[in-house]
C-alpha positions in Angstrom: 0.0 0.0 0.0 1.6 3.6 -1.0 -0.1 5.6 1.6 -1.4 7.9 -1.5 -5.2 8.9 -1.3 -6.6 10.2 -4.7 -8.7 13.5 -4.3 -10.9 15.0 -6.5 -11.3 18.8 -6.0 -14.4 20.1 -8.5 -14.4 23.6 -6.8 -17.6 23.1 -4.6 -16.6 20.1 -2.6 -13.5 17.6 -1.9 -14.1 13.5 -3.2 -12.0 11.5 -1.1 -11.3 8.1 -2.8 -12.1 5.1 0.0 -8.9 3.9 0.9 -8.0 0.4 -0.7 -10.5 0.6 -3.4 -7.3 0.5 -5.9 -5.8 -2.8 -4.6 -8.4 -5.1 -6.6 -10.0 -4.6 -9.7 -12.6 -7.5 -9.3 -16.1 -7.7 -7.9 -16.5 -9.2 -4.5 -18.9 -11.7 -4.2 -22.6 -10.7 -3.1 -23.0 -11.0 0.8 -26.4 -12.7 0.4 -27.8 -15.5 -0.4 -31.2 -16.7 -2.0 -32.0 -19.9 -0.5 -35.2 -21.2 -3.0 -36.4 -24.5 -3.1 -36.8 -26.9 -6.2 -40.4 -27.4 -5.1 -43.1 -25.6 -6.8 -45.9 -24.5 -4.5 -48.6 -27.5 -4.0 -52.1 -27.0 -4.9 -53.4 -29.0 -1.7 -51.2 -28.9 1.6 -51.4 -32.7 2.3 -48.8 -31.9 5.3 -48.1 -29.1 7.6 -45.4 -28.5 9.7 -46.7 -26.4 13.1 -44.3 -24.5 14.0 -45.0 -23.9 18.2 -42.3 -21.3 18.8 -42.8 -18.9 16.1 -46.9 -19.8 15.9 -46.9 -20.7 12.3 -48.4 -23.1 10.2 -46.5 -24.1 6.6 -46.7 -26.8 3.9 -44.3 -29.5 4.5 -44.2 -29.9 1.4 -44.0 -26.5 -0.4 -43.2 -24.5 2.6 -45.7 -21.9 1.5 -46.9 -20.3 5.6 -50.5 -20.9 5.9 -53.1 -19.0 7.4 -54.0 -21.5 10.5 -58.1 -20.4 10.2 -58.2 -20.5 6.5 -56.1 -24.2 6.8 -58.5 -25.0 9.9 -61.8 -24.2 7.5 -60.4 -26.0 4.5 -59.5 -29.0 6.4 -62.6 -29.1 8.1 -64.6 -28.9 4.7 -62.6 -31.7 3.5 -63.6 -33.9 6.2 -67.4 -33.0 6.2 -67.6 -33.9 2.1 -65.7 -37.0 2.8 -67.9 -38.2 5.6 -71.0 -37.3 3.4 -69.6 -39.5 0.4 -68.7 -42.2 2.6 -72.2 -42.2 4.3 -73.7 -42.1 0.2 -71.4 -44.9 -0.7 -72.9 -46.8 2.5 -76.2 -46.2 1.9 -75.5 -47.7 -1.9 -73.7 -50.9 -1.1 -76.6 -51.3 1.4 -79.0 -50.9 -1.3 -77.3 -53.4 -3.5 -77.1 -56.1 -1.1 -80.3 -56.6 -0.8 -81.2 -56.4 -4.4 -78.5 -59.5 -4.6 -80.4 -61.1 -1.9 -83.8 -60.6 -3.6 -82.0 -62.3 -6.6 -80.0 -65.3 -4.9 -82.1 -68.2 -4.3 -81.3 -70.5 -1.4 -82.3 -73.9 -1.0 
């Protein structure tokens, strides 16, 4: 290092150079980093991950953060449809196994 420090004088103010910005011509590396996932965001959370300290729900999948009443009412949805189609598809095979008994003859 020479101990020199390049000024500019334009007349109004004085530019002091930062000292050491002559010692290397290249680019330093960015001090941050991105961190993204190869994951695309999932239509339908399948799994969450509850996060207890911080009070936040997220995909485990995606990692998208949820909002826990919106995930709470779409859950629950969910679960009301499928008990309605299961109690349908009860009611059905109910149905058809007494029409098979009607038809079976025993002797």
């Amino acid at each position: 290092m020479s101990g020199h420090i390049e000024t500019v004088d334009d007349g109004i103010s004085k530019v002091v150079a930062f000292p050491g910005h002559h010692l290397s011509d290249e680019i330093p590396q960015s001090p941050f980093e991105i961190a993204t996932s190869d994951k695309r965001p999932c239509r339908h959370h399948l799994r969450i991950r509850l996060d207890l300290h911080q009070r936040e729900v997220s995909c485990a999948d995606c990692y998208a953060v949820l909002n826990p009443f919106d995930y709470l009412v779409s859950n629950a949805t969910v679960v009301q449809r499928v008990w309605a189609n299961y109690a349908f598809v009860q009611t059905k095979v109910g149905e058809q196994q007494e029409r098979l008994m009607g038809l079976c003859v025993f002797r």
